[in-house]
N, C-alpha and C positions, 0 to 999 in steps of 0.2 A: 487758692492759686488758680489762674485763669489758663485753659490752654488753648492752643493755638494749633494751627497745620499750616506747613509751608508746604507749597506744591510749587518745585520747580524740577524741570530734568536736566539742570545744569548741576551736578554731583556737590561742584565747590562752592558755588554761590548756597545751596542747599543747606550745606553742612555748616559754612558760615552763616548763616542768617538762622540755621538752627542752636548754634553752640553762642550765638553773641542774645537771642532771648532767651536760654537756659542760664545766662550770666544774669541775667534782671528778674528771675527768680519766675518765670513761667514754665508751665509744662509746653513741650514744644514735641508736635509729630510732624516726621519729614514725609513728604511723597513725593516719589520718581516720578510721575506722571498725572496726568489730570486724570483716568478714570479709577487708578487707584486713590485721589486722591478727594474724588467723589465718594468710595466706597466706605475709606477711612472717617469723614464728614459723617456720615451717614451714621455709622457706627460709633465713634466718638461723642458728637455734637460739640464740636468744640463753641468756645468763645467770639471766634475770630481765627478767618482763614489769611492768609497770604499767598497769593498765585502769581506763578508767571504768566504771559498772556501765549507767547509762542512756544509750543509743544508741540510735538506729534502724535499721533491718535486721538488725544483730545484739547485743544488749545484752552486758553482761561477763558473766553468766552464760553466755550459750551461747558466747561465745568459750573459756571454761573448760573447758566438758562437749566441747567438740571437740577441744580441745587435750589434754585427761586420755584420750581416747579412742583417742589417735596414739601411739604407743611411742615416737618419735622426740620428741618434747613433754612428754609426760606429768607427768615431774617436774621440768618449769620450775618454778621458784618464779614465785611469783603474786600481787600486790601488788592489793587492789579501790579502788577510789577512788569514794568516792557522798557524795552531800549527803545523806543521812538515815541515822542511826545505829538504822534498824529493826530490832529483833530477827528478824523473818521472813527479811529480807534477810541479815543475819548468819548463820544459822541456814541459809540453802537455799547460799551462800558457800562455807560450812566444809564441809558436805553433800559439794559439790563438787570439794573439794580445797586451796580458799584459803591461803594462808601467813600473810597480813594483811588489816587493813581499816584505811584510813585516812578521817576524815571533814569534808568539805570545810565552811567554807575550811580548809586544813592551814599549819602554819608549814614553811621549807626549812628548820631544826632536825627537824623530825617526821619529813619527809617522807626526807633524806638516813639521818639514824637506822634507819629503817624497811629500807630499800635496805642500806644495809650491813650491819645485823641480821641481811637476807635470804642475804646474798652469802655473809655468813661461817658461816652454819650450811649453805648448801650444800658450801661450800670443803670444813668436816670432814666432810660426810655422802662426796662426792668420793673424798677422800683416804681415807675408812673402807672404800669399794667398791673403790678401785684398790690398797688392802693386801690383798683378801682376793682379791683375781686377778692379784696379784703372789705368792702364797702359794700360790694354786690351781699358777700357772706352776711356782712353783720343785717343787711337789710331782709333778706331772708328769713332769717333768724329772728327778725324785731317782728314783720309783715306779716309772712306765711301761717304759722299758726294763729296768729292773733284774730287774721281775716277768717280762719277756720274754724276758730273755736266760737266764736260769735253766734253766728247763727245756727251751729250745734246744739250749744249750749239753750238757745231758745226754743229750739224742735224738740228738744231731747225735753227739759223743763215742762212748754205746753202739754205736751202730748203724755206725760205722766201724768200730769194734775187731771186731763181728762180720763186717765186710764184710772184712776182712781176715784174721783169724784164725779164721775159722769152721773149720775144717780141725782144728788145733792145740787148739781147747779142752774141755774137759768139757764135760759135759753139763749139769752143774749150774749151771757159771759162764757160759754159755750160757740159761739159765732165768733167772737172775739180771739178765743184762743186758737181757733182753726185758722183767721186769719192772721194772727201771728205768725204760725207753722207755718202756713203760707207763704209769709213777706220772706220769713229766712227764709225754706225751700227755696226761694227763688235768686236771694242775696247766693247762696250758696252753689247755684248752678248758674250764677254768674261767672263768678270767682272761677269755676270750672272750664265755663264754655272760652272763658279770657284766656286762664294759664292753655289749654288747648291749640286757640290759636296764635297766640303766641307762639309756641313752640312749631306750627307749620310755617306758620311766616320766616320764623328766622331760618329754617332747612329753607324755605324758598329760594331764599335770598343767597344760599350758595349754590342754589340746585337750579339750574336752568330748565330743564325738564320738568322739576315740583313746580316751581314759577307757573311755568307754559299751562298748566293741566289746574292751578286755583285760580290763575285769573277769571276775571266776568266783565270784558268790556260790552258787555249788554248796557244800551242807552237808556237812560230814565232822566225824569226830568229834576232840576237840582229845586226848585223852587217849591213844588207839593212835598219833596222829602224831608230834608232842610225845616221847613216849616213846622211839618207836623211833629220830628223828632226835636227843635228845639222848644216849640211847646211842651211837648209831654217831658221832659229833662226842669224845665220851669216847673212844670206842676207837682213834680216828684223833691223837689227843692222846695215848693211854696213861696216861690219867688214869681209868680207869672207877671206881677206889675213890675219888677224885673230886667224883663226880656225885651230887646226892640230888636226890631225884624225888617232888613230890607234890602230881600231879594229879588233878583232879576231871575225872570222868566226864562229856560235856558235848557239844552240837554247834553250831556256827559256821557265821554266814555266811562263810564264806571256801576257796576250793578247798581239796581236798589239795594241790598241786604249790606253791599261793601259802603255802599257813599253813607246809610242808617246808621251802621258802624262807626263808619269816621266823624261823622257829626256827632254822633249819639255821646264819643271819646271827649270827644275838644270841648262842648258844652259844659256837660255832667265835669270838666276838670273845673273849666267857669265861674260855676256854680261855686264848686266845693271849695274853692280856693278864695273867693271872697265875701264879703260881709250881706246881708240883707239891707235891699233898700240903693244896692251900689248898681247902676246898669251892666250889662251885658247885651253887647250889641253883637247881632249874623248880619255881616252885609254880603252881598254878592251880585258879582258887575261882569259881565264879558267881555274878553278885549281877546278878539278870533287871533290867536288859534285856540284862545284858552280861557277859560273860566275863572276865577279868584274869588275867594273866599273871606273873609276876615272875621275873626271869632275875638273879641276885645272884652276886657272886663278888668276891673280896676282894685284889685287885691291884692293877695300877698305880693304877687309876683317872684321871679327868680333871677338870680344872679348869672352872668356870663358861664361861669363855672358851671353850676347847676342846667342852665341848657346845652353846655358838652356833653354833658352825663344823662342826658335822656336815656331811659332803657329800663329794664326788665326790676320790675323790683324794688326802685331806685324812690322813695319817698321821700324828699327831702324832708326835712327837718321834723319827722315825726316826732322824735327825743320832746320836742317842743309846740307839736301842734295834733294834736288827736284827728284822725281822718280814717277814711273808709277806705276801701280798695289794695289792691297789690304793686301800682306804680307801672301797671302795665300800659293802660290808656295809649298815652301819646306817641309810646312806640310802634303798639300798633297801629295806631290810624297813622303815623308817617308809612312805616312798609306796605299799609294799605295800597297808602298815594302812590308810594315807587312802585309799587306791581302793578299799577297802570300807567306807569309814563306819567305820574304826579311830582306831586312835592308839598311836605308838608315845613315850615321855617315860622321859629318859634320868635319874637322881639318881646323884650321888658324892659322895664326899668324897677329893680328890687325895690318894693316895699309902697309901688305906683299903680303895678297891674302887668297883667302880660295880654299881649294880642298875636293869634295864629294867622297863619296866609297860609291859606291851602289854595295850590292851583292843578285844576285838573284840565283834559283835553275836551275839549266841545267839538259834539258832534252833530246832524243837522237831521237823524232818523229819529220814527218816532218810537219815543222812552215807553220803559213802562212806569205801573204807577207806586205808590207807598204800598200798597195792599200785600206786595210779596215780604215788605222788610219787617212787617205785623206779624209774618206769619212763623217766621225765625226767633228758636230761643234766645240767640245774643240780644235780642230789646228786654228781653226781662230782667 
């Protein structure tokens, strides 16, 4: 059963528009006034409100602007009710966030229409947000341990056999195993240093203060970065005949350690995502104010669908393709871009290839070099 709040301080309008949706089978709370009937919102959570817009002490405007301001609120649907179909009024409403306007007198054809209009485009809005954190789950679920237990499983293995056999073995098979432990060690404080920042970025991104205090618009140059991090991504792939490279000489607002990052992301996905032998093209062109990017490679690719859904986790079609990583990549290097006045925009064609466009801001001081973004865990 859905409920509702009707806030008006007209008693009879009130009462009728409370007793005619208790007839259609909803829970229905009345309020006298907008700040009681903010308070009730607040405490209820209803479904769907219904306001009058003129009140005293607090009109349906400011019942709105407090309600939109509350996270626990925010996206009630919000029905206005006013005797004057003013443009102004319309116009500061929808400003605010409004769903509807109804304008009195109303018939109970308008007014129930209106209400279940409301109900059922929340219902699929709803169900659209509880798929894609039911998808988030199962992805967690499929990813998380799998990425963890991997190169445990390999540390934990070498490093017995040496704990055991150090006596009995070569020398070489002895160097070999340490470099194993090694390779994971470092798979695995990937995996760390990623979920990590991930998790600051996305506080960034509501926190304006967080934002302000990780940015690094320190200037470095895109072309010595860019280069050297798409090599060594080639070389780690065994794709280097692979790779074509042709960058313009150029410098960015954007650290070395941040822009290492975001290329280090878009490539390393490049890679992963298509076949050996298939190019993988960095181009990079300036056109003031701003820099562009494009990262193209001709693989799996992804569906419209599937670049809505970028984010945390989110490996498409692992059920059906074995791959490495937690699906955090391209999230991050997008919030990278946005926390420098970036942008990162994803184009495909499923089953052709996918190509990135990062554009970032160019700036005209002089950069630093690759040597800081070497010197950071996140390249391991």
């Amino acid at each position: 059963m859905s409920k509702l709040i009707v806030i008006d301080d007209d008693i009879a309008v009130r009462s009728n528009l409370v007793e005619m949706l208790e007839m259609e089978g909803y829970e229905v709370i009345g309020a006298e006034n907008g700040r009681v009937g903010v308070r009730l919102a607040r405490q209820h959570l209803p479904d769907l409100i219904v306001c009058d817009i003129m009140m005293p002490e607090l009109d349906g405007f400011g019942v709105l602007e407090e309600l939109r301001q509350d996270l626990a609120t925010a996206t009630i649907p919000f029905i206005f009710l006013t005797a004057k179909a003013d443009k102004a009024d319309l116009r500061q409403g929808m400003a605010l966030g409004a769903d509807d306007y109804l304008v009195k007198p109303f018939t109970r054809d308008e007014i129930l229409a209106a209400v279940t209009t409301r109900l059922a485009k929340q219902a699929v809005l709803t169900q659209k947000v509880q798929g894609k954190f039911d998808n988030l789950r199962a992805n967690i679920a499929l990813a998380l341990p799998h990425e963890l237990r991997i190169p445990l499983t390999s540390i934990l293995g070498f490093s017995e056999l040496l704990m055991d056999e150090t006596a009995s073995l070569p020398v070489r098979d002895i160097q070999d195993f340490a470099r194993s432990i090694n390779l994971a060690g470092r798979r695995l404080q990937d995996l760390v240093m990623n979920f990590l920042l991930y998790a600051e970025l996305a506080m960034a991104i509501r926190d304006p203060e967080l934002a302000a205090s990780m940015k690094d618009p320190s200037p470095c140059y895109v072309e010595s970065v860019v280069t050297e991090v798409a090599i060594e991504q080639a070389r780690l792939a065994h794709r280097e005949a692979d790779l074509q490279l042709d960058v313009e000489h150029a410098a960015v607002w954007l650290g070395t350690v941040y822009l290492g990052k975001l290329i280090k992301e878009i490539v390393n996905n490049a890679f992963k995502f298509s076949q050996p032998g298939g190019p993988v093209r960095v181009i990079g062109r300036q056109e003031a104010p701003r820099y562009h990017l494009t990262i193209e490679d001709h693989g799996r690719g992804m569906t419209a669908e599937q670049i809505g859904d970028i984010g945390a986790y989110l490996q498409f079609e692992r059920r059906r393709h074995e791959q490495q990583g937690q699906g955090l990549g391209l999230i991050i290097a997008r919030w990278i871009a946005e926390l420098h006045g970036g942008k990162l925009d994803i184009e495909s064609v499923y089953g052709e290839g996918c190509t990135a466009h990062v554009s970032l801001l160019l700036c005209p001081d002089e950069p630093r070099g690759i040597e800081e973004f070497y010197a950071k865990a996140w390249y391991d």
